[in-house]
N, C-alpha and C positions, 0 to 999 in steps of 0.2 A: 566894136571899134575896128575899123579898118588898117589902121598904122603897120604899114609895112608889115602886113599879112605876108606870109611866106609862099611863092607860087609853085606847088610841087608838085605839077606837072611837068615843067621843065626840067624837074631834076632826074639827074642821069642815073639815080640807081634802081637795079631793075626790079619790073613790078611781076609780084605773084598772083600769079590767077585764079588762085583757088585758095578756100581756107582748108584748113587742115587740123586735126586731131590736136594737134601743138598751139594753133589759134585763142587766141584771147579778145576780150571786147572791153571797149572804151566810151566813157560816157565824155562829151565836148558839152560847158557849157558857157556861153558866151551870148549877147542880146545882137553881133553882129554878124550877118548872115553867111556873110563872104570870109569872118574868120572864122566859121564852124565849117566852111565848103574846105577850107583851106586844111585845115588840121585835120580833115575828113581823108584828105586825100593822102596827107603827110602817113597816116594810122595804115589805112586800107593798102599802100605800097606793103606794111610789113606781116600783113594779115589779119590784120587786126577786125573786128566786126563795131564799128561805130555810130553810135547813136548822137545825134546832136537838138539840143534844147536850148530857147534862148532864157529861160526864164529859173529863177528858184524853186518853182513851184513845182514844174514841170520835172525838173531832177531829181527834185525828192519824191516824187510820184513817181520816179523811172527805178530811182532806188529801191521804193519800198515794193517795186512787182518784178523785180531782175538781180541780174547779178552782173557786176562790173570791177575788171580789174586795176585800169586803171583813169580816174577822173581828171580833165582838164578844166580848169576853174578859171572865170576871168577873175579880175581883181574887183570890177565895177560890171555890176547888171543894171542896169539904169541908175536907178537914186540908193539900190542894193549894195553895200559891198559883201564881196565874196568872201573877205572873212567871218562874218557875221551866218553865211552858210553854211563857212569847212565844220564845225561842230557839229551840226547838225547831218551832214551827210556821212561822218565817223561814227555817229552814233545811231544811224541806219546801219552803214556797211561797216563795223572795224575791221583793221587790214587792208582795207582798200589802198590804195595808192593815191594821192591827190597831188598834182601838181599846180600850182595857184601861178596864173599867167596875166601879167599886167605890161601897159606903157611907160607906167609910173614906179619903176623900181628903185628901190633906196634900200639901202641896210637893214632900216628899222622894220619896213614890212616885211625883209624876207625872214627875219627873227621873230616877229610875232605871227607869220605863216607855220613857221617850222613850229613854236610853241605849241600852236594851236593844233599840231599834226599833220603838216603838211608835209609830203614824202620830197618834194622836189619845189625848185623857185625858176620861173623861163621869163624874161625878160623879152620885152618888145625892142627894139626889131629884131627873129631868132630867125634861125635857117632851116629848113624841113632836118636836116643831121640833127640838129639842136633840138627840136623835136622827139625824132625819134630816140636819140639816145637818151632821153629823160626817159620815155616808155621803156624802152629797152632796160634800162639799171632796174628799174619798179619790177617788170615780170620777172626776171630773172632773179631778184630777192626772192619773189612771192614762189617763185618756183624751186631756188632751194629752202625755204623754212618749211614747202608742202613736203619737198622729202626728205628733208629732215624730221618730221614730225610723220611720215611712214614709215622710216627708221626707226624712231623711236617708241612708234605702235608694235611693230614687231618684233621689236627687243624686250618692249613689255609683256605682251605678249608670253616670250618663250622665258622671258623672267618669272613669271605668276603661274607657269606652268607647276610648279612646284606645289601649286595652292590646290592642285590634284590628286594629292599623294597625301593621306590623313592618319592621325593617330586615332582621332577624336570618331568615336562608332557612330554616333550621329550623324556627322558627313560625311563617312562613308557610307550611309545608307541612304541618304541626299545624293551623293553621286553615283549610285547604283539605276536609281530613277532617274538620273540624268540622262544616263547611258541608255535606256531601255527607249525613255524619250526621243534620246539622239539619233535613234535606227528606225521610228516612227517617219511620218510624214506631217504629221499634226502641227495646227500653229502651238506654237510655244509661248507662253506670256511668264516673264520674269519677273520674278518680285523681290525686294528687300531693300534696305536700308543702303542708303549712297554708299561709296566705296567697299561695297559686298564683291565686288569682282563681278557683274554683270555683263559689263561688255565682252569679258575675258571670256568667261561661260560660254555666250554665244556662241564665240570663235571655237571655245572646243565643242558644241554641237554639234555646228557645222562640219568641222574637222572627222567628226566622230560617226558622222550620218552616209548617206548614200550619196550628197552631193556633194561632196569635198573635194572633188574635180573641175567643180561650178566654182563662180565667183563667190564674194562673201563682201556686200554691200554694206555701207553703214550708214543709217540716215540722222541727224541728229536735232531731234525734233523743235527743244527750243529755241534753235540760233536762228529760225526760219518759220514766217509767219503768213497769213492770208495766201493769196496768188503762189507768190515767192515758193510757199510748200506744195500745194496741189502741183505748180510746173516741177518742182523738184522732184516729187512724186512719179509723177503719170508724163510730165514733158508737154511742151508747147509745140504750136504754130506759129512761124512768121507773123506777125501783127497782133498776136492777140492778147498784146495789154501794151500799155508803153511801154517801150523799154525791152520785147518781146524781136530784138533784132534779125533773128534767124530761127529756123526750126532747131530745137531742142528733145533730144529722147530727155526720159525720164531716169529713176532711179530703178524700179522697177524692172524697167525694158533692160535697166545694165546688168541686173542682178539672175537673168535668163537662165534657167537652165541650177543655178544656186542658190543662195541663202538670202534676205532681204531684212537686215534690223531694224528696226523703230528704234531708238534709244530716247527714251521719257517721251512714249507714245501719247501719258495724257496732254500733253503740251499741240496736240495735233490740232488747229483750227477746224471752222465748223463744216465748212466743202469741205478741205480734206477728209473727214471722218467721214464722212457721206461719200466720198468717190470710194476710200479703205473699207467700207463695207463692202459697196458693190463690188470690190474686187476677191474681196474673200468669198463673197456668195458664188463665185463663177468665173472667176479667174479672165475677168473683163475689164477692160480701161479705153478711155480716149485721152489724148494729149488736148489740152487748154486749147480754145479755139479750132476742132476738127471735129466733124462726125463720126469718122471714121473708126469702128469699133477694133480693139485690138486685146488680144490674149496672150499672157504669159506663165511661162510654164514655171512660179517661183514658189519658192517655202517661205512662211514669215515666222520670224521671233521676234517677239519685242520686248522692251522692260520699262519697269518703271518703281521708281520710291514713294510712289503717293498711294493713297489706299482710293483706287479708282470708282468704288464705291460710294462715297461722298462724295468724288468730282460727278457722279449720275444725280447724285439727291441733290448737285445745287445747278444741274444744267446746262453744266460745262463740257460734260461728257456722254455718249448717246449710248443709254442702256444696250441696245441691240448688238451697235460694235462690241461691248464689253463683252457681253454673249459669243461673240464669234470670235475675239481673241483667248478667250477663260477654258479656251478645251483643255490645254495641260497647262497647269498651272507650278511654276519650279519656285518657292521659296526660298533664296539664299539665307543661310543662317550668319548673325552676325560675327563677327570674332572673337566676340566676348560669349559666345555661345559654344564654343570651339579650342579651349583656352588650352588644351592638350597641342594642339600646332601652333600656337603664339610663338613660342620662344625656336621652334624649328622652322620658321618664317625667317623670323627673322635673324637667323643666322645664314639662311638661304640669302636676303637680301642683304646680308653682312658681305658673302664672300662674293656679292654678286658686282656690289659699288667699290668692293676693296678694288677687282679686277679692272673695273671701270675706270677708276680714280688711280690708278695706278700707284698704289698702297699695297703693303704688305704687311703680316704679323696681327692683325689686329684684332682684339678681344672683346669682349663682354666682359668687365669686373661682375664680381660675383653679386653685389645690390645693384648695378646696374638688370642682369638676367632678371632679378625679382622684380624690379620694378618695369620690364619689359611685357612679363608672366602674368604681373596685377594689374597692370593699369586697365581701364576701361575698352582704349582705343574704338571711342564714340563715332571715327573717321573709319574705322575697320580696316584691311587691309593697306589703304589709300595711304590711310594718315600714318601705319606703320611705317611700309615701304618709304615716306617720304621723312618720317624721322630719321632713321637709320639712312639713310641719303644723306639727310646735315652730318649729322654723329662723324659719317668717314668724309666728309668734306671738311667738316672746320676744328675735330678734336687734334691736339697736337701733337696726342701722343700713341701710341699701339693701343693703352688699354684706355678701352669707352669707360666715360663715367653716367651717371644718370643726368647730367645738366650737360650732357652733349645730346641730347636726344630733345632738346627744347620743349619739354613737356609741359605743362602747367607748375609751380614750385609747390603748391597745396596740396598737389592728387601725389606731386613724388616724395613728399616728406610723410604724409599718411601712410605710402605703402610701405615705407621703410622702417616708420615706427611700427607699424604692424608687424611686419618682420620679425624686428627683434624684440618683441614685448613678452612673447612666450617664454623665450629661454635664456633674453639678453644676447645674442649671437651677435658675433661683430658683422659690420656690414664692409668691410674690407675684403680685398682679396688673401684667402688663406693659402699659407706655404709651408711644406712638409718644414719641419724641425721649429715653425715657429709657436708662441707659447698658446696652444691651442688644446683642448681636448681630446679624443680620440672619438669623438661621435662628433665635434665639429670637422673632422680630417673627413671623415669619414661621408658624412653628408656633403660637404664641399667635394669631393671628387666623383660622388654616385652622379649630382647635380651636374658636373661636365662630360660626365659621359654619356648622359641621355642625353643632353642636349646634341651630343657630337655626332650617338650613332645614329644611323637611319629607323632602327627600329629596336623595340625595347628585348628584343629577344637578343638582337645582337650585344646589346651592352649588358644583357645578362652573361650572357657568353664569353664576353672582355673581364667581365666584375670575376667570372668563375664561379655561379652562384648560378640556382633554377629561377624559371622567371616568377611563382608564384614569391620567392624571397625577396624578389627586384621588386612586385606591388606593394609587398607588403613595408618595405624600408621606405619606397615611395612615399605611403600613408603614415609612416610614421615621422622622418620629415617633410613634411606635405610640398615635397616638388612636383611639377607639373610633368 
């Protein structure tokens, strides 16, 4: 539709000649030619890289081989309405930005656009500003939730660093092989149970190796599919798929000189595995649509939760790649594997959210610790840290109880009758002078102080006692 297309060429503000690093691309889809020329022009003033489609079909075929940050949608593509598409292209791209552009505006469409997901509503007849300042609000959201959300990587980050420091001899002996790996050159392939701290791993590999200097890439394998991953990969050509608006390096190419992650490598499509060989065979690549052979000098890690073994026996996955990423193989052990750092974890991410949440004073009751020490934590780490997250966001008061930790109520009433089945112990917090025992004082205070110090020699040291006395009271009230 034509209707008072906006003509922005005339307009006075001034045009950029070049795209640039800070540059974003926009998908136009509209069935009139002269408002895709239009909006083409409006985008391209602010640097934008624009692709224009008239049809449904053609945009979700642009979708599903590109990436776009933000989408302009007419309301009406022939006998199509565009809301009947905005679903469908959120669930190609979520986060995208969609702004749904009609002649026909009224109230009730721009409430079922917005329901539907639509970021923004631009009404016919609009002005190249009107335009642009709708793109403008969309990138600069998307631009702070991406750094927001690198913020928040490297807060986790230097938060789970703690998840380095063990009581538990088992992963200390895990992290010894880490280390040894980490000063290697070798691809690395990660293994174990989601919320193991894998990607965390990685970063201290990296951190820990020769290229810690280098960048430290992250590719994330199942958000990204067919085309979509090989260009993400290895990087494109101008033209070489729809949707392919401008040459594109890779990830690969960015990761030069450093570290390069797969994260849930088996989720890689079936090109991709096949280029990922030939690059580990020889450290060779081309970009989507070019001949042109290209080498890079990077390290690969990757991880994964599935037993990549079976994705071979059913086809999904190509024995060979397996082979070439299985040279060192690092097992993360789960948490429950590990149960001697449960409770110094999460006192770690106690004082981490208290500082966060800008709280102070806050405790572990003494059944809450036990029921921190037993529970399963089937989420590992992940699902720790994000308990103990609610606990200091929504308890009310200083001291945690165990129904602030939003656990399951079956697995925390089990560990608590466990608890006290032995000797009847209260599950309360005990206080010097109150009517208690002197072996319940007593195991109640050894219990905060291991928890408190860094290391068990130190709280022998506090206690006044040898550490072989400090096992051995351990073992006899069984604290962790």
């Amino acid at each position: 539709m034509s209707l008072a297309s906006p003509n922005c060429e005339r307009d006075t503000a001034p045009v950029r000649t070049e795209v640039t690093a800070e540059s974003w691309s926009s998908l136009v889809i509209d069935d009139d030619a002269a408002v895709r020329q239009s909006l083409r022009l409006c985008l391209e003033v602010e640097g934008a890289r624009v692709l224009g489609v008239a049809t449904a079909e053609a945009a979700l075929e642009a979708l599903e081989r590109s990436t776009f940050d933000v989408v302009f949608l007419d309301l009406w593509l022939g006998s199509k309405s565009g809301l009947d598409v905005l679903p469908d292209i959120l669930r190609r791209r979520p986060g995208v930005g969609v702004v749904v552009v009609t002649a026909y505006a009224s109230f009730e469409t721009a409430v079922q656009a917005m329901k539907l997901g639509a970021s923004d509503y631009l009404p016919k007849p609009f002005t190249p500003e009107q335009v642009r300042q709708a793109a403008r609000r969309i990138v600069e959201a998307q631009r702070l939730q991406a750094e927001h959300a690198r913020l928040r990587e490297r807060v986790d980050a230097g938060m789970e660093t703690h998840g380095f420091e063990s009581r538990s001899a088992r992963y200390r002996s895990f992290l010894e092989t880490a280390s040894r790996a980490a000063s290697a050159e070798s691809v690395i392939l990660l293994r174990g149970e989601s919320g193991t701290g894998k990607n965390v791993l990685a970063r201290w590999i990296h951190g820990s190796g020769k290229r810690k200097a280098g960048p430290f890439v992250t590719v994330h394998c199942p958000t990204l599919a067919g085309d979509l991953m090989t260009s993400t990969l290895f990087g494109h050509r101008k033209g070489a798929f729809t949707g392919a608006i401008s040459d594109a390096a890779g990830k690969v190419e960015e990761a030069q000189g450093g570290t390069l992650f797969l994260d849930e490598v088996g989720d890689l499509g079936t090109d991709a595995q096949a280029r990922l060989l030939r690059f580990l065979n020889d450290r060779t690549y081309e970009r989507l649509g070019e001949s042109r052979e290209r080498h890079a000098d990077v390290r690969l890690v990757a991880a994964t939760n599935r037993p990549l073994e079976d994705e071979v026996r059913s086809g999904r996955f190509r024995e060979d790649l397996l082979f070439r990423l299985n040279v060192i193989t690092l097992t993360l052990p789960s948490l429950r594997e590990r149960r001697e750092d449960v409770l110094p974890i999460a006192l770690h991410f106690l004082r981490f959210f208290e500082r966060s949440h800008g709280r102070t004073g806050l405790t572990f009751r003494a059944d809450t610790e036990s029921v921190v020490t037993e529970y399963a934590w089937p989420g590992n780490l992940r699902q720790l840290r994000n308990a103990i997250e609610r606990a200091v966001t929504l308890a009310p008061a200083g001291l945690l109880l165990p129904e602030d930790l939003g656990l399951p109520e079956g697995d925390v009433h089990e560990i608590l009758a466990r608890q006290s089945a032995p000797s009847g112990r209260r599950s309360g917090p005990i206080e010097i002078g109150a009517d208690v025992s002197l072996e319940e004082l007593e195991r109640e205070h050894i219990a905060r102080l291991i928890a408190r110090a860094p290391t068990f020699e130190a709280a022998a040291k506090t206690l006044g006692i040898d550490i072989t006395t400090l096992h051995r009271k351990r073992k006899r009230y069984r604290l962790a």
